[in-house]
Structures are given as structure tokens and as C-alpha cells.
C-alpha positions in Angstrom: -15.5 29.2 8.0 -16.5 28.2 11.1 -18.8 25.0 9.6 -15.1 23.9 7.9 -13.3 24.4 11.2 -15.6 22.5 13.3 -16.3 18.2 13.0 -19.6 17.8 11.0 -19.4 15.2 13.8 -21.0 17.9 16.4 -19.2 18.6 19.3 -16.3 16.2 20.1 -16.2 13.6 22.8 -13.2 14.6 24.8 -13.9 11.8 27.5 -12.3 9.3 24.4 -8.9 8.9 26.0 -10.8 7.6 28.9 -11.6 4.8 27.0 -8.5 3.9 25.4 -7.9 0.1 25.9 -5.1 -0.8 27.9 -3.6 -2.5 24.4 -3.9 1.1 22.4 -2.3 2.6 25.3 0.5 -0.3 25.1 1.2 0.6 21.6 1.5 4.3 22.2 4.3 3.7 24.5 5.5 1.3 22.1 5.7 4.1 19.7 7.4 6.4 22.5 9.9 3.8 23.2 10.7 2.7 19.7 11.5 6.4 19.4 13.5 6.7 22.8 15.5 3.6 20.9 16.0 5.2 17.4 17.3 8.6 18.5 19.5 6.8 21.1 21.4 5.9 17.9 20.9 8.1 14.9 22.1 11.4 16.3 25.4 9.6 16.7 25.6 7.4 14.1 27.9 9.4 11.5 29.6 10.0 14.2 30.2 6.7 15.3 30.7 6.1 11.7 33.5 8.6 11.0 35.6 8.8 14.1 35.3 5.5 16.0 35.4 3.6 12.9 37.1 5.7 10.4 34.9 5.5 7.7 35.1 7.6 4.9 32.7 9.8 3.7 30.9 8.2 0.8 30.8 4.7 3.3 29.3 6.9 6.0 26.8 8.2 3.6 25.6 4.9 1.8 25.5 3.7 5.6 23.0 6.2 6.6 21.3 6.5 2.9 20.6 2.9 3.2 18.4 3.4 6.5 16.9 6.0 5.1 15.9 4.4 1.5 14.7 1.2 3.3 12.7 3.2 5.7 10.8 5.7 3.3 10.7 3.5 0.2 9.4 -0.1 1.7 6.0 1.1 3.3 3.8 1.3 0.9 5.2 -2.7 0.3 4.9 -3.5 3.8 1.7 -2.1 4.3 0.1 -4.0 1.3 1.4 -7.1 3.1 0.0 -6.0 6.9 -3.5 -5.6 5.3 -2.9 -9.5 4.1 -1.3 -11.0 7.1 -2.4 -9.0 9.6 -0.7 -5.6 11.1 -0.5 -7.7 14.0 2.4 -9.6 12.5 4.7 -6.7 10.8 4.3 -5.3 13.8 5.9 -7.6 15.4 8.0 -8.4 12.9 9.6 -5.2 12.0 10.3 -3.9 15.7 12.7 -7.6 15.7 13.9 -6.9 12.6 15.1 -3.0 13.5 16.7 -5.3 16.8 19.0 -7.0 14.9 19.9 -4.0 12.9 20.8 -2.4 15.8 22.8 -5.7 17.4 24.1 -5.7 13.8 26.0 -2.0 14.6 26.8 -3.1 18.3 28.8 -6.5 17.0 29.9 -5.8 13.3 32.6 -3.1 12.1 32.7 -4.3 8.6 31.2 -2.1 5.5 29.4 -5.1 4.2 27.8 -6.2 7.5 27.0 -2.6 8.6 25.4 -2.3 5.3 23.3 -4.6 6.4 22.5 -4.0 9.3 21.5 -0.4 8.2 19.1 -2.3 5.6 17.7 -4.4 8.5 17.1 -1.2 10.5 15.3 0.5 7.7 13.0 -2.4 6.9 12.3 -2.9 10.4 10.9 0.5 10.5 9.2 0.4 6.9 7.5 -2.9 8.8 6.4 -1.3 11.7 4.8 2.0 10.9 2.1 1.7 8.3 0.8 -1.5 10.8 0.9 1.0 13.7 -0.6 3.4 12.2 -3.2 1.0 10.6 -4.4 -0.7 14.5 -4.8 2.8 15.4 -7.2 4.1 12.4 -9.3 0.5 13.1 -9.9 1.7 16.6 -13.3 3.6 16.5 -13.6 6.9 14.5 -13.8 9.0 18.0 -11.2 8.1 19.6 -8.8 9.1 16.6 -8.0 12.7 17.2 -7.3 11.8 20.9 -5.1 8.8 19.3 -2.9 10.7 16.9 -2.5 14.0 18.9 -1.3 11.5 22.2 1.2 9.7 19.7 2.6 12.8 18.3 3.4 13.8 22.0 5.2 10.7 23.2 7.2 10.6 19.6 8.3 14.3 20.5 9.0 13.2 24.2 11.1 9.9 22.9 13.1 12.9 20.8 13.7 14.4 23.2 14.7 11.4 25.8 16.3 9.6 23.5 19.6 11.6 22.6 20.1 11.9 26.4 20.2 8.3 27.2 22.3 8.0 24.3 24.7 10.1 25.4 24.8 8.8 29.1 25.6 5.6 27.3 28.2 6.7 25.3 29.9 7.6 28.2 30.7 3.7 28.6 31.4 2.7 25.5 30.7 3.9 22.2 28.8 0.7 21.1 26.5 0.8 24.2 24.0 2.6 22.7 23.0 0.2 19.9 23.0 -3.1 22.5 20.5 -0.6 24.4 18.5 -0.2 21.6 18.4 -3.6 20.5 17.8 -4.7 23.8 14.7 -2.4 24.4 12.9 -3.1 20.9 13.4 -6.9 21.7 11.6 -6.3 25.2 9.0 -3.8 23.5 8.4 -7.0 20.9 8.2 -8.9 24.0 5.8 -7.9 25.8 3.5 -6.5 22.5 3.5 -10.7 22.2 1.7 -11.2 25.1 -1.4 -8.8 23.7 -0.8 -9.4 19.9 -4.4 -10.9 19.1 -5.4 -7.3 20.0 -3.4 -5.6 17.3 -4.9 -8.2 14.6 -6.9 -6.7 11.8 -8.9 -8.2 9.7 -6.8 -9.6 6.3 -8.2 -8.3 3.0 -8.9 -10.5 0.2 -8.5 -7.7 -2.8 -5.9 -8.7 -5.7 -2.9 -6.5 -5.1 -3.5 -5.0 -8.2 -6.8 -3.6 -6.8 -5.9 -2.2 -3.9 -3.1 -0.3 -5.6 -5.8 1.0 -8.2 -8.0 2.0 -5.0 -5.8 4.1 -3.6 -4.5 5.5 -6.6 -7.9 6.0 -7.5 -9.1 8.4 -4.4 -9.0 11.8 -5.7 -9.0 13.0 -2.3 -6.3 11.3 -0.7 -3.9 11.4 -3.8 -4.3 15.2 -3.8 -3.6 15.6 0.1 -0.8 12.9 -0.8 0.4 15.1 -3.5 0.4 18.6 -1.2 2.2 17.2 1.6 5.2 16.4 -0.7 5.8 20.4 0.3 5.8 19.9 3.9 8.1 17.3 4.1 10.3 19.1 1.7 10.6 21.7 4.9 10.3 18.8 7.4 13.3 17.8 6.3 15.7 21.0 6.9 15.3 19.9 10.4 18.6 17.7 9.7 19.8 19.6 6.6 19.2 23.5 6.8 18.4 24.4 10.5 21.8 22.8 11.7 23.8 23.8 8.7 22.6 27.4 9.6 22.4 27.1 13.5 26.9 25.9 13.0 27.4 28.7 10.3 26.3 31.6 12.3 27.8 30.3 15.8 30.4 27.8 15.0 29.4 26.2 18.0 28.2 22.6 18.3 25.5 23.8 21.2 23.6 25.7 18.9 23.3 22.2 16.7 21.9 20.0 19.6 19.8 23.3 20.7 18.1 22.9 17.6 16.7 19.1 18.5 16.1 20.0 22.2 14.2 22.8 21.3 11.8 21.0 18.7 10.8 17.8 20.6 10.6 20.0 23.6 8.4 23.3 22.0 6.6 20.3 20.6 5.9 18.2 23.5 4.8 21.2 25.3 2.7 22.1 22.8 0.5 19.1 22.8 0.7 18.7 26.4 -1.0 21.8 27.2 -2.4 23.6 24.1 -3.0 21.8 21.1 -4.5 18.2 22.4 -7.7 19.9 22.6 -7.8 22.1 19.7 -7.4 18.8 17.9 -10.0 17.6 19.5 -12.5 20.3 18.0 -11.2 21.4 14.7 -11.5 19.7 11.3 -7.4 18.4 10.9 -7.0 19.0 7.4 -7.8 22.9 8.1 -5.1 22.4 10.9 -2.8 21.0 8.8 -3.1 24.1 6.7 -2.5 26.8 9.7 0.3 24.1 10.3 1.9 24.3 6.5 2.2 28.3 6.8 3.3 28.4 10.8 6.4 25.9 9.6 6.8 28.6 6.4 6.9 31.4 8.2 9.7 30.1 11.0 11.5 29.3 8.0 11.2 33.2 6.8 11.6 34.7 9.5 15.1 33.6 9.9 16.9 35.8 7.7 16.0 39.0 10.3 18.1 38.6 12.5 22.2 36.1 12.1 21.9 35.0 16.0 21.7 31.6 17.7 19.0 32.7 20.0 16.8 34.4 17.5 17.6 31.0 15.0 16.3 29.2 18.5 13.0 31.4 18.2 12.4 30.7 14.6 12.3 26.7 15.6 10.0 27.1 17.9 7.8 28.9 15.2 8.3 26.2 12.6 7.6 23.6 15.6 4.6 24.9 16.3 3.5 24.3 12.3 4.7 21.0 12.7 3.2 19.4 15.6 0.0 20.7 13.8 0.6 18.8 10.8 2.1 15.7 11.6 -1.2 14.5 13.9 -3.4 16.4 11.8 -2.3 14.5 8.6 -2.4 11.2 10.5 -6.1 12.1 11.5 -6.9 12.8 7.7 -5.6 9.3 5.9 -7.0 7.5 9.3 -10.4 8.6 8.3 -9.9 8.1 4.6 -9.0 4.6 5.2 -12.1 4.3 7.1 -13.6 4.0 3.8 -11.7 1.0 3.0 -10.5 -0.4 6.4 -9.1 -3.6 5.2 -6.6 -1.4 2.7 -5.3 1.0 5.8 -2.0 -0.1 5.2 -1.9 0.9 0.9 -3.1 4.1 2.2 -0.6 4.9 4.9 2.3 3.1 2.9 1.3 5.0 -0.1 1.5 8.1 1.6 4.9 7.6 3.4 5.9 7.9 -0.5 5.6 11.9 0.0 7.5 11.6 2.9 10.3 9.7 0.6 10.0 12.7 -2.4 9.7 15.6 -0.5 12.2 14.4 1.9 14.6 13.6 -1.4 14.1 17.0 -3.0 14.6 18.6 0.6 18.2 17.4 1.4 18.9 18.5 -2.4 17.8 21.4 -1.7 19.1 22.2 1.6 22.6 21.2 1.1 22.1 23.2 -2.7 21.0 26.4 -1.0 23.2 26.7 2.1 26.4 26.3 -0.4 24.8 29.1 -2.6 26.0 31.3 -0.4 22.7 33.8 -0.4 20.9 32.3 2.9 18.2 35.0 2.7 17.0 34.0 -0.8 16.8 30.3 1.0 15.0 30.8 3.8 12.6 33.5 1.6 12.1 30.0 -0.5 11.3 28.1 2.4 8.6 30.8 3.7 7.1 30.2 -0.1 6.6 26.9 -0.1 4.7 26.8 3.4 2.5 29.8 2.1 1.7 27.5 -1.6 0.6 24.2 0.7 -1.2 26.4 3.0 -3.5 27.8 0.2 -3.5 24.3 -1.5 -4.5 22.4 1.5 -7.2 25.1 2.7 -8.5 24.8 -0.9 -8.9 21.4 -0.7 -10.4 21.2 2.6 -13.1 23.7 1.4 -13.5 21.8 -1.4 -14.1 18.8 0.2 -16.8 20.6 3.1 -18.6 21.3 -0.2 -18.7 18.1 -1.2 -19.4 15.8 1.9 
């Protein structure tokens, strides 16, 4: 066990971050303040949607399902393209595109025009994060763990930010936030300009066709592809049963926003001071698997005890699992696509695609078992699937310690 836990690398070089170009460091704050931008605006958006426009249901929920298709669906598209024109570019690109979405919900309050401005936000972001996570696995193999675990700390810290400066800016005017956020993508854009020949990767020459057949045809990668679906199936009651749950037992609104502030927070936290360095030493796709059953048994544990605080608790448990698999599966397809660095992009579009499934079957599922009306059997459910990708993904890392 301890030969799987540990890099076959030998000990790990935790002096990596010292050498960080300034660049990579640029485009981890991107990344921080493209997430500052986004949750400036989706916390509130139905909101928005519903009682400062009036919309009715079904138009708020084509709104938002539109961001959300656009976003999940497009990746594995736009990361095909990045690996031909350079990551450089849809990086550029899709941070001006997500702009105008967002000046698109600042100027327009027409269904047709929001719709697409929703679109426009959506393949902004399907633009810009395969190509950011692509520069990042073509910086050297070393410095990825200190790369990934750093990025999932400032996207927990924009999480956290963001909703704040949202709601200070709301308290001016209720389409404030989205001329913020489209204001702060186009400086982040800006200034990205200035050191774009940084972010340029080199541009593949396969046939579509065959990079589509690589990555279908690496056993390794399609299987973790396959196992996360389960994680983002809980990864997605973050917006579905945790709130539903957190209003049900409390009928307070607090207890809603708790939920957020105490996920980017524990998780921030956690990466601050703990977890950066157990990155660092341990093989990620073993911590993705501690991860899978930590978010599986938050879930669980639920059921115990009907209170907001101990609801709180079990957030913080699930958190924990969650800011161990979301750098930790980052880390794994960034040293897959090693193997074929000119492809990153397939390989991180391609697996955004289990983010879209699981993240499909979980707001199904969510919304299906809250209305059941037997919460325990739900969150028993929950614990089950964490404990199934736990003992998939630990098989699989065994199995492929065996094999390297």
C-alpha cells in the first residue's frame, strides 16, 4: 500500500511552486477571478430571473439549462479545436465570449436575447476550461500537483468571494453585478493578451477522427472517465439536495447560503493548510478514492441527526472528499495527456463529458428523491454511491501500480 500511495517519482520536489513562471501564476488568478466573476452572478440569477424580471418558471429554467448545456456539453468540441489553434487562443477567446454574455444579461430583458446571452456565457466557459487546463498539464510534470492543488484553492476562494461582491453590488442595482462581471473578464482577457505567446501550445496535426479514437482508445483514462460519472452525480447535490434539505429542515434562507460559505470556505482551508502537501506526496488517483468515500459518507451521515448545524457538519465532511477529488482528478488526466501532449484538450474535453452525465443524472435524482418524501433512504443512496467509486477507483489505481 504504501508503494501505491507514494509517486514512483521518489520523493516530491515541494520547492515547484518556487518556480512557477510569473505567466502560470497569471493564469491561476485568472482562474480565481473568472470564478470571483461567475459566482458574482449565478447565485442570483433565478433570482434575478423570477422577481426583477418576472419570468416564469419554465423561461427561468431554459435560461439557466442553456448555460449549463453549453458549458458541459461544448468541451470536448472546444478542446479538439485548442489542440489545433492553440489554447492560447480559446483562451482568449472564450473569457470574451463569457463577457458579452454577461453584458448580454446587464443590457437585454428579452427571452430571446437572454437566451442568448446565456448561450454566449456557456460557450465562453466550454472555451476556456479544457485550454486552461491544457497550458497547465504542458507545464513540466513536477510542478503539476503544486499546479492543480493551488487552482483548486483560489476556485474555492473565488466561491467564496464571489457571492459577496455580488451581493454588495446588488445593493445598487440589480443589474450591477453582470456589468461587474463583464467588465472584470474583459480586463482578465486584457491583460492575459499582453503574455498570450506564453499560453501557446504546440497545434497538432492528427485528423480529428484520430484523436477522437485516441482517447477513446485509452483504457485507462476511459475507465477513470467512466467512475467519475459517480462523483459528479454527488457533486452535483451541492445545488440540488444539500439546499433542498438545508430549507426543508429550517425554513430559513441562512441555512441555504450556509451551505455555499461553508464549502468554499472548509475547502479553501483545507488546501491552505492541510492538504497542499499531502498532494504533494501521494499518488492522486488513490486520493481521489479516500475523496469518493469522504463525499459518501457526508452525504450518509445526514440522516442522524434533522438540524441545520449538524446538516453544516455533514458539508464539511463531504467538502473535505471533494477538495480531494477535484485536484486529484485534474492531476490524473494532466499526466495522461502527457502521453499525448498535443491532444490535452480531447482528453480534458472528453472528460468534462462525465461532469455533463453524472451532473444530468444527479439533478434527476436529487429533485426525484427529496419529493419522495423518505430523505433517509436518499442520503443512505448517496453514502452508496461514494463507497461503489471508492472501491472502483482504488481498484483501478492498484491495477494500474501493477502495471506501470
Amino acid at each position: 500500500m504504501k508503494q501505491l500511495l507514494l509517486q514512483a517519482r521518489g520523493r516530491p520536489d515541494l520547492s515547484a511552486a518556487a518556480r512557477l513562471s510569473i505567466a502560470t501564476r497569471l493564469l491561476l488568478t485568472s482562474a480565481f477571478l473568472m470564478n470571483v466573476g461567475q459566482f458574482m452572478i449565478l447565485p442570483f440569477l433565478a433570482v434575478y430571473l423570477t422577481t426583477t424580471l418576472h419570468y416564469p418558471a419554465w423561461q427561468v429554467g431554459t435560461l439557466l439549462s442553456a448555460n449549463i448545456l453549453c458549458t458541459r456539453a461544448l468541451p470536448l468540441a472546444a478542446g479538439m479545436i485548442g489542440d489545433r489553434l492553440s489554447h492560447s487562443t480559446t483562451i482568449l477567446t472564450g473569457i470574451l465570449v463569457r463577457s458579452l454574455g454577461f453584458l448580454g444579461l446587464a443590457l437585454f430583458q428579452s427571452f430571446p436575447f437572454l437566451l442568448g446571452a446565456t448561450l454566449l456565457m456557456g460557450t465562453g466557459g466550454a472555451l476556456y476550461n479544457p485550454s486552461i487546463h491544457s497550458v497547465f498539464a504542458a507545464q513540466p510534470a513536477e510542478q503539476h500537483k503544486r499546479i492543480f492543488s493551488t487552482l483548486n484553492q483560489v476556485l474555492n476562494l473565488g466561491a467564496v468571494l464571489g457571492p459577496l461582491l455580488g451581493s454588495l453590488l446588488l445593493l445598487f442595482g440589480p443589474q450591477l453585478p453582470f456589468f461587474g462581471g463583464s467588465g472584470l473578464f474583459f480586463l482578465i482577457a486584457l491583460t492575459l493578451f499582453f503574455f498570450r505567446q506564453q499560453y501557446r501550445t504546440s497545434a497538432t496535426r492528427t485528423q480529428l477522427v484520430d484523436s477522437f479514437r485516441q482517447v477513446l482508445g485509452h483504457k485507462h483514462f476511459m475507465l477513470f472517465t467512466l467512475f467519475m460519472v459517480l462523483f459528479w452525480i454527488l457533486f452535483t447535490q451541492l445545488t440540488v439536495a444539500f439546499p433542498l434539505e438545508a430549507f426543508r429542515i429550517s425554513h430559513n434562507d441562512f441555512y441555504v447560503s450556509a451551505v455555499y460559505w461553508v464549502n468554499g470556505g472548509t475547502g479553501f482551508v483545507l488546501m491552505a493548510i492541510v492538504l497542499k502537501k499531502v498532494f504533494q506526496r501521494y499518488n492522486p488517483m488513490y486520493l481521489v478514492s479516500i475523496g469518493m468515500l469522504c463525499t459518501g459518507l457526508g452525504f450518509a451521515l445526514i440522516q442522524f441527526f434533522h438540524t441545520g448545524f449538524w446538516l453544516l457538519c455533514c458539508v464539511g465532511i463531504y467538502t473535505l472528499g471533494e477538495t480531494l477529488v477535484l485536484p486529484g482528478s485534474d492531476m490524473v488526466v494532466a499526466d495522461i495527456s502527457t502521453s499525448s501532449q498535443e491532444n490535452a484538450g480531447a482528453f480534458f474535453g472528453m472528460f468534462s463529458l462525465s461532469w455533463a452525465l453524472g451532473g444530468a443524472i444527479g439533478n434527476y435524482l436529487g429533485t426525484a428523491l427529496i419529493e419522495s418524501g423518505d430523505p433517509a433512504w436518499s442520503w443512505t443512496l448517496y453514502g452508496l454511491i461514494g463507497l461503489v467509486g471508492c472501491i472502483l477507483t482504488l481498484w483501478q489505481a492498484r491495477w494500474r501500480h501493477k502495471r506501470a
